[in-house]
N, C-alpha and C positions, 0 to 999 in steps of 0.2 A: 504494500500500500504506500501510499505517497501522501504524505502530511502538509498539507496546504493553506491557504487565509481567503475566506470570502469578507471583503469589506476594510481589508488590512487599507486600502485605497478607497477614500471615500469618495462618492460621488462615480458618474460617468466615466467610461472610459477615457474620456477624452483628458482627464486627471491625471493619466497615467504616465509619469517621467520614466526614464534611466536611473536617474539618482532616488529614487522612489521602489523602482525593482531590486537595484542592489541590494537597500536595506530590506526587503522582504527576504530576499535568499540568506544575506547575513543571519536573519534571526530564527534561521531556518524551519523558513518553508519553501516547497519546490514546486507549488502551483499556486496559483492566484486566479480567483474568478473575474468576470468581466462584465461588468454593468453596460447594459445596451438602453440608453431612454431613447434613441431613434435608430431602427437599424441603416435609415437612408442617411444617416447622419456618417456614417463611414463606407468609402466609396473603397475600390478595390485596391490604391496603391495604398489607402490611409491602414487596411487591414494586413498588405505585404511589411509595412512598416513599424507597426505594431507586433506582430508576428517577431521578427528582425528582431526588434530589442526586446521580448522575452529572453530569445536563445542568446543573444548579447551578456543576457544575466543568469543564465543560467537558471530560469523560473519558467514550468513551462506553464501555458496558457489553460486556466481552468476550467470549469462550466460556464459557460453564457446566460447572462440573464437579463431577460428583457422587459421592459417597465410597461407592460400590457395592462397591469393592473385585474380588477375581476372579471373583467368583458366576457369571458367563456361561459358564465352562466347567467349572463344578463337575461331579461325574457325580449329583451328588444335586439330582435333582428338584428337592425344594423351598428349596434354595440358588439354583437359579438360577431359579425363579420368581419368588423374592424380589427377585434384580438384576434383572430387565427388569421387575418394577415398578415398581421403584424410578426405572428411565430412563427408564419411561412419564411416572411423576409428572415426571422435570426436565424432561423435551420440553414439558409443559404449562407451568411454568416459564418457561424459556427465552423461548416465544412471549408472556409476560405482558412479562418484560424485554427484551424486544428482541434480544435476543442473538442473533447471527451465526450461532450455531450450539452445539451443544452435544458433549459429548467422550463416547467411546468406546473405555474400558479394555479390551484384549483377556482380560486377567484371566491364572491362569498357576493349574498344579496345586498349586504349593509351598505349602503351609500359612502359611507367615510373611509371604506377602505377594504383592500381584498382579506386582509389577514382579523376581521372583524366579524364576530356572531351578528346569527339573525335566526327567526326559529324560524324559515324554511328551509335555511342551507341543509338539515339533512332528509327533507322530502324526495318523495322519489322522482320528484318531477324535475327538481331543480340537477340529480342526481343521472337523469338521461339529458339534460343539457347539455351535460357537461361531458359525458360520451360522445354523445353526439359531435362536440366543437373539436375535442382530440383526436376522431378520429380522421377530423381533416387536418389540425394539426399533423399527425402522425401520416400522414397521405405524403406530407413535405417531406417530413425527415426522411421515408424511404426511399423519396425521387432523392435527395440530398447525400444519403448516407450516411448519415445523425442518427445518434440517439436521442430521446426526450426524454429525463430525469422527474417523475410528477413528486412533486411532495404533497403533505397534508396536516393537518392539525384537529384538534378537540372542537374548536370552532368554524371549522372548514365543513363543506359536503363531503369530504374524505377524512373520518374523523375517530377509525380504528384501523387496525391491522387488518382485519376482517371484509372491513370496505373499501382499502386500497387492493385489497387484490382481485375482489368482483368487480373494481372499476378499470382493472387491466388487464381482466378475462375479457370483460366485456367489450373494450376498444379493441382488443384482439391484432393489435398490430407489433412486429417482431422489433420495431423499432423503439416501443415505450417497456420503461422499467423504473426505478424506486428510486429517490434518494432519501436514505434514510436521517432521521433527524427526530427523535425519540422525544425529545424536552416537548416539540409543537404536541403531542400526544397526551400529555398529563391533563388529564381532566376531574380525578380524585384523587380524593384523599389515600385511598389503597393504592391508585397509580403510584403515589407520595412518595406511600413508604414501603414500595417492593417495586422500586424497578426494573429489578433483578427479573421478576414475575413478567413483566411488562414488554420487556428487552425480547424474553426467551418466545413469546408472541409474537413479535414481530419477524424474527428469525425464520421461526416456523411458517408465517403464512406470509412473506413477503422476501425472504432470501432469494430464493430462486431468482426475484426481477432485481433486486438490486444492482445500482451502477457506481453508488459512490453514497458519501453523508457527510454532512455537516456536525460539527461539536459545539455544545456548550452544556452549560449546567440551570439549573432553577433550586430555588427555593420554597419553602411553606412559609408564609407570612403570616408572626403573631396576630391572630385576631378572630372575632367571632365568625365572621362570614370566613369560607373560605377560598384563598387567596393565593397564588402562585407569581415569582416573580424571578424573573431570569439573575443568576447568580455568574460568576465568572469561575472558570474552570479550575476545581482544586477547593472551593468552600461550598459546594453544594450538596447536592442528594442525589445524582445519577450514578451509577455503579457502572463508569466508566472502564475498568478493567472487563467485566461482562459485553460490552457494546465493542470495545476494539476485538477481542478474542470474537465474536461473533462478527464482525466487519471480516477478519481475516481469512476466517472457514468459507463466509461466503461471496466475498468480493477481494480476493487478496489483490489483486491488478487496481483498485480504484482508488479515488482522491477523498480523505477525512478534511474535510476544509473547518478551521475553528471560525466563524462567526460570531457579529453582534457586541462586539467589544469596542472601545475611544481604540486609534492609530496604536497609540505609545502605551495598550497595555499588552498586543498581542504577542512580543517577544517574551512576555511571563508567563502566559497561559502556556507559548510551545514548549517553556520548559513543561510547565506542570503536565500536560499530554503526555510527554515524553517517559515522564517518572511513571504514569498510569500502563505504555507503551511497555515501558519494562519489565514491569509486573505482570503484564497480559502475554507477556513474551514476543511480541510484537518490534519487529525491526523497521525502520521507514525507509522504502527506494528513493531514497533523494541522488541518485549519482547525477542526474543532469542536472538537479539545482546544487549541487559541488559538494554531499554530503552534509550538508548543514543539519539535515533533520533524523540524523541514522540516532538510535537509540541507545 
């Protein structure tokens, strides 16, 4: 596996320096994802050149993600014609840059945002939407040669183990598969405090599609309502040795990207990975990012 940073670079691609990539491999990691808010917005020499000063740094170019927002299960037409052309355009992308593979927002009905509850997101209706708009999605990536990495959460129309894998029986295309990412999944209290429980779930009914996953950690927050709140990696409640030993059996070729942290914490976190890496018996393939991330 290969130990990576989604967000190590805030903002757009277009963010993205030389002197910026360096310090990502220094603190070793050897992928980094790629924020797409327009994919028209990078033209073919802009992606040969981008491309170039990865390998320059020795970081290779990670999942692609594009700023569609929830459009896939909007119930208006031409909202979600919009996002799966928009995912047409990154899949074309993605194969220009290399990239592993490219992400797929379940999207959510909430008006303020895709990564936002609403209690229709898990109807079945909003739930063949959302098939329905993948599977033209996934139409692209096979003309393309891309993979599409779908994630999900508690608050998403994909919002167990159980239902991310009926949603990639049912798109039935060779090209969609999993990014795992365990924390968006805690929806109780038992979730809380048996990840361990939780982890072995997902494995079980979503191994098989797995392409890669994201790392972080959460918390239980003191109070009477219950509360969940992203933690940084190392003082949380995820049984992170459990989730890389399961990344390994099932995905040993794919990218652990650490997410959702300020620039200037993520060189602490790779250490703390790395300690959990050890324990799990876990080595990381960074030879093209210059070994910075081995174990």
């Amino acid at each position: 596996m290969l130990l990576g940073a989604a967000g190590r670079i805030p903002g757009d691609w277009r963010n993205i320096t030389p002197e910026l990539l360096r310090e990502v491999a220094d603190e070793g990691f050897g992928a980094l994802n790629i924020v797409v808010q327009d994919p028209l917005s990078m033209g073919s020499q802009a992606a040969i050149r981008l491309k170039a000063m990865f390998e320059e740094a020795g970081v290779l170019v990670g999942q692609t993600n594009g700023a569609y927002g929830g459009g896939l299960v909007s119930p208006d037409r031409r909202k979600r014609e919009a996002a799966i052309e928009f995912a047409r355009r990154m899949c074309g992308l993605t194969a220009q840059l290399g990239s592993p593979n490219t992400y797929l927002r379940p999207g959510s009905l909430n008006p303020n945002g895709p990564w936002l509850p609403h209690p229709d997101n898990r109807s079945d209706e909003v739930f063949d939407r959302l098939v329905d708009s993948a599977r033209e999605f996934c139409r692209a990536a096979e003309d393309e040669g891309v993979m599409v990495a779908v994630e999900g959460g508690a608050v998403s129309p994909l919002y167990s183990p159980r239902r991310v894998r009926d949603f990639i029986e049912a798109v039935g295309s060779p090209a969609l598969g999993f990014n795992q990412d365990p924390v968006n999944f805690v929806g109780s209290l038992e979730d809380a405090y048996d990840t361990t429980r939780l982890l072995a779930e997902f494995f079980d009914l979503t191994g098989e599609f797995t392409l890669g996953a994201h790392a972080k950690d959460f918390t239980v927050v003191d109070q009477l309502m219950v509360r969940f709140e992203e933690e940084e990696i190392g003082s949380g409640m995820l049984d992170h040795v459990a989730f890389l030993q399961g990344m390994q059996r099932v995905c040993p070729d794919g990218h652990v990207l650490i997410e959702h942290l300020p620039p200037e914490r993520y060189a602490d976190a790779a250490v703390e990975y790395r300690k959990y890496a050890s324990i799990a018996g876990v080595e990381w393939d960074n030879q093209i990012g210059g070994n910075h991330g081995k174990s």
